[in-house]
N, C-alpha and C positions, 0 to 999 in steps of 0.2 A: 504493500500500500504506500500512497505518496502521504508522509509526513508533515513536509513543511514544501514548499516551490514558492522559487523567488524571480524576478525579471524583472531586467534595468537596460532602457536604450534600447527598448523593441516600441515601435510605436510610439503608442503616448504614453508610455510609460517613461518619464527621465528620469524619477528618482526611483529606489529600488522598491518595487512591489510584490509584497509577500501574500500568501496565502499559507495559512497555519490550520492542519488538520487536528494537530493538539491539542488546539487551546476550546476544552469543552468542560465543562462547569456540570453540578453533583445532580444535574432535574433528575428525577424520579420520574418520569413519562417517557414515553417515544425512546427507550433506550436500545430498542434494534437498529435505532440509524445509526449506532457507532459500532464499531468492530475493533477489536485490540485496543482499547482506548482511542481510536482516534474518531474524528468523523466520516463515515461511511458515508451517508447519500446531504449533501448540500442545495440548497436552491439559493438564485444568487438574482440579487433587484440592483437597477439601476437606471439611471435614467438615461436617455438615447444620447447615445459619445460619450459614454461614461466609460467606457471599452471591455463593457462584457464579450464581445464576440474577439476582440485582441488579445483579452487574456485565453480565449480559447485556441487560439492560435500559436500562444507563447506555452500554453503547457503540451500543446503537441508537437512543437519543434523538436523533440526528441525521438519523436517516428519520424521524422523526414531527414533525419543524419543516420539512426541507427537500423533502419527497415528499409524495405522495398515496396511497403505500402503503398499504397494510394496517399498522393502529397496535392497538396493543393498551389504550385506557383503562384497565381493572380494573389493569394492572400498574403502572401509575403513579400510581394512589392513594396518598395520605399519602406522596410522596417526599419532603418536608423530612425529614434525619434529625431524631429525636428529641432528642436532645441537643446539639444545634446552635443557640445563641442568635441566628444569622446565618437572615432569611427571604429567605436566595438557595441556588440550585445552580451551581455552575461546573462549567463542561463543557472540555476540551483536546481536540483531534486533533493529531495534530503527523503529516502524510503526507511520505511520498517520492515525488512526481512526477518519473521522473527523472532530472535532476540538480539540481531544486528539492524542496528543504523546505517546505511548505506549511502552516502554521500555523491552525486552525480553533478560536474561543475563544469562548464566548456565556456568558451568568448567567440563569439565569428564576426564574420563583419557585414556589412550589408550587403552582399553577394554571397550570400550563405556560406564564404570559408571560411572554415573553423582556423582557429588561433592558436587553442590551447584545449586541454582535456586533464579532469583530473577523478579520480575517484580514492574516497577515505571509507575507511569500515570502521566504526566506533571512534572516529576524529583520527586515526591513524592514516593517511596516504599512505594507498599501495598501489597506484597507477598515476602517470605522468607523464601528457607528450606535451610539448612546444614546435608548434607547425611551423612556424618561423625559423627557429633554432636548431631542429631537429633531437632535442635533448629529448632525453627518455628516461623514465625512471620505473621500472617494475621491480614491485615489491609483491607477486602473488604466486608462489612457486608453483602453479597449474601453468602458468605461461611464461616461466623463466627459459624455457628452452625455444622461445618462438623465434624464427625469422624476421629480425627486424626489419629488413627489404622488403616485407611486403607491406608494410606500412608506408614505406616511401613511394611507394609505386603508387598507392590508393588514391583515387578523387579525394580534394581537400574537404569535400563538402561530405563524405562520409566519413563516420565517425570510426575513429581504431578502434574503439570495440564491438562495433559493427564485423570491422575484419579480423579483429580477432576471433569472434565468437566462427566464423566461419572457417578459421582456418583451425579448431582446437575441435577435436572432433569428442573429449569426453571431459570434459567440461565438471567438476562434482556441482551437485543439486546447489552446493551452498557459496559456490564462485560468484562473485558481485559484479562480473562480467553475464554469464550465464542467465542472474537476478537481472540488471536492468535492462538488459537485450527481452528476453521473454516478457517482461511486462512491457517495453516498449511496442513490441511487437501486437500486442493485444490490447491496445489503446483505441479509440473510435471517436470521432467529433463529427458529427454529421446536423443538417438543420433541413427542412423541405419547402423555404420561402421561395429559393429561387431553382426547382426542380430537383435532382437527387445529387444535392452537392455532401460528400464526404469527404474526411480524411482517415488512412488509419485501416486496419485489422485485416483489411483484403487490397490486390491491387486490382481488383474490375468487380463491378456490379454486375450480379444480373438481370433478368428480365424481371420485370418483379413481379407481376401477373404470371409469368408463367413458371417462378418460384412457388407460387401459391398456390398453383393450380397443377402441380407436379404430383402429387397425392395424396390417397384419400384421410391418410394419416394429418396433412397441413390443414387441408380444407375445413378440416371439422374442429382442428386448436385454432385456427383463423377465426370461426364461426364462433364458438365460445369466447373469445379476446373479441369480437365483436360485439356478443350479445352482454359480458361485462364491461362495455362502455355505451349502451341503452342499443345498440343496431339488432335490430332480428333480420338476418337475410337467411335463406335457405340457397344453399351452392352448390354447383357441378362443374366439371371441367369437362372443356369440349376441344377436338381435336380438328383443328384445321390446316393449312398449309403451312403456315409460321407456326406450328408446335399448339401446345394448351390454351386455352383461354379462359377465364372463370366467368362464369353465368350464373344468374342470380334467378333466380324459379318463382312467379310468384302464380297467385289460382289456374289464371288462362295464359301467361304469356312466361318466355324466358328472355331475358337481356342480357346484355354482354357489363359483367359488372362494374370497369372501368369504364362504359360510356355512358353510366347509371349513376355514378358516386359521387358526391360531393367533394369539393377542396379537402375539408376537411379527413373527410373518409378516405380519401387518398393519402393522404398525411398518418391514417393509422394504417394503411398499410404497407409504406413506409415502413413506422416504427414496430411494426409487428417485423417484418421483413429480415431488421437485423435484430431485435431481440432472441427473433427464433432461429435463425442458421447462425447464428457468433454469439449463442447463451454461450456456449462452452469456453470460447477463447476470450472472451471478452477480461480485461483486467481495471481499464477505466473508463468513462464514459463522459464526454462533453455534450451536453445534448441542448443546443443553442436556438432560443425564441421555440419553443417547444410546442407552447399552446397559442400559435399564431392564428390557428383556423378554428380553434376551441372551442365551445361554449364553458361557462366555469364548470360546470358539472364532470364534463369530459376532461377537461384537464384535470382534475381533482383524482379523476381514474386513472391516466396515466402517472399523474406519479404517486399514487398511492403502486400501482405496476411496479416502476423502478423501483419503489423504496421497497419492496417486499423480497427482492433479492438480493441476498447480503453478498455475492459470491464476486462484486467486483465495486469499487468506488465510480462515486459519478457527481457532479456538477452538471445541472439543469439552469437555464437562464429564464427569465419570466420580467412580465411589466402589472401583473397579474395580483392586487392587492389581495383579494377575497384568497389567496391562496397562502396567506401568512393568517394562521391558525394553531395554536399547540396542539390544536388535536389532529392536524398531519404530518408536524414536524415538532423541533425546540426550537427554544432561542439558538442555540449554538452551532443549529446543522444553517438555520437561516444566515448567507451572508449578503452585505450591504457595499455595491460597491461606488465609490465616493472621491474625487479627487485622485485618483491615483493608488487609492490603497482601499484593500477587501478588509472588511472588518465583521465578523459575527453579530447580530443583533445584539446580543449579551454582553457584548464588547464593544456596541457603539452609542450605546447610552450609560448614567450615572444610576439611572434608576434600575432596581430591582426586580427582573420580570420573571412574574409568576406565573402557574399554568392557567390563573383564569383570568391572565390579563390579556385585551386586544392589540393585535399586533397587529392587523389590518389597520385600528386607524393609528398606528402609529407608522405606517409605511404612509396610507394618506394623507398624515401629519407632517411628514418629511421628518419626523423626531428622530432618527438616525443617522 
């Protein structure tokens, strides 16, 4: 799980912004949102260019240096902030493998080459490159016998323990190379405003109707996540010359159920889509303007969804007051983002909040 992540001189970030999975306080309610102590499922408010969709962008720069994922170019245009005299970005992971701290720290520059790399296990550095320098410092005896050549050969914009991890072929479960490669590799940010834009866990999409409509096994978990978010359809797949298609049955007629569905309905099938083929791989989840096409009732069902599966961390984005309630989240899974830096509700006011205090009108208050 991601601990702490920090980013400076990405965007509008100039000064350094933290996101702290830590810092959660003793409520008595809602306590499956955490996991090992930390915060498990977050929902995150802010107001438009406040850079909720930038920070989702700066916690997945680490699948676009260490994977083969699907990367998003266009969103990483012009990433030096503007007002930043400095032509570098620092990037933090700070994970809990564990009962190891795992430290992940790199600098690149606004052409995605990397600078430097460094990674610490419990504040000890035991990895070390300077891309400039070509200095190297391995301190992890699973890779002390590695070919340093092939490090020099590598695109600067992939990350050495990208190449490492590929060139080490056993790896033990508890190498901090092994650790942040596999979680990076299983990270997801995806959003459905401007059609099936992702980053992360796969490098191609596929058809998404004809994912769904692949078998009879989908059709009917599709149909149920449907009819738990108020939809009753009754569905088939039907075979034509471009492969399946799902059709939706109703007394006298059948339609084709992509030329039947609404915005929204499209959008859950979508998010049904990667829920259900990357439940398994899945390790964190950016899941940005979520309930765009919503009604509140719907959105209230999708993430009550996410939050019911403890098996991987996620950060959801919203503009969505009515959905700050203790009785979906806590103060401390709720974050506030503000000037530049994410603050937990619990952490951004003096006051004391209880589980029968509203937190909606203090989103509608601005009191955060």
């Amino acid at each position: 799980m991601i601990k702490r992540f920090s980013v400076r001189g990405f965007k509008g970030f100039h000064g350094l912004c933290t996101v702290d999975f830590s810092k959660t306080r003793d409520y008595d309610f809602n306590k499956h949102l955490l996991k090992n102590g930390l915060v498990n499922k977050a929902l995150l408010y802010g107001k438009n260019g406040s850079g909720k969709s930038n920070l989702g962008f700066a916690m997945m720069d680490i699948a676009t240096h260490m994977t083969d994922n699907q990367r998003s170019p266009v969103n990483y245009l012009y990433s030096l902030n503007g007002d930043s005299a400095e032509e570098k970005i620092y990037f933090e992971y700070v994970f809990q493998f564990g009962s190891d701290e795992v430290t992940y720290e790199y600098e690149k520059d606004g052409t995605m080459a990397l600078l430097y790399e460094r990674v610490l296990v419990n504040s000890q550095s035991v990895f070390f490159y300077n891309y400039e320098s070509n200095k190297m410092e391995i301190g992890l005896k699973e890779i002390s016998s590695l070919n340093k050549q092939v490090l020099l050969n590598r695109n600067i914009a992939n990350s050495a323990l990208k190449t490492i991890y590929g060139y080490s072929a056993h790896l033990p479960s508890r190498s901090p190379v092994k650790q942040i490669y596999e979680f990076a590799n299983g990270m997801l940010w995806f959003r459905s405003l401007g059609g099936y834009e992702f980053m992360g866990t796969t490098n191609a999409i596929d058809n998404v109707e004809q994912y769904l409509a692949s078998s009879p096994s989908i059709i009917q978990s599709f149909e149920t996540f449907l009819r738990s978010c108020g939809l009753e359809y009754c569905l088939k797949a039907v075979s034509d010359v471009n492969g399946k298609r799902l059709y939706a049955e109703f007394a006298n007629h059948s339609y084709p159920f992509f030329s039947i569905a609404s915005t929204g309905t499209k959008s859950l099938c979508l998010y049904f889509y990667w829920m259900d083929k990357y439940k398994d791989r899945l390790t964190f989840l950016y899941l940005d303007e979520f309930d765009a096409f919503y009604h509140f009732n719907l959105a209230q069902a999708i993430m009550a969804n996410v939050n019911s599966n403890a098996s991987y961390q996620s950060i959801i984005t919203t503009h969505n007051p009515y959905l700050a309630d203790n009785s979906f989240m806590r103060p401390d899974c709720y974050l506030n983002m503000k000037d530049g830096k994410v603050q937990s509700f619990a952490d951004s006011t003096n006051r004391i909040i209880r589980q029968g205090n509203s937190l909606e009108k203090m989103v509608l208050a601005d009191d955060l």
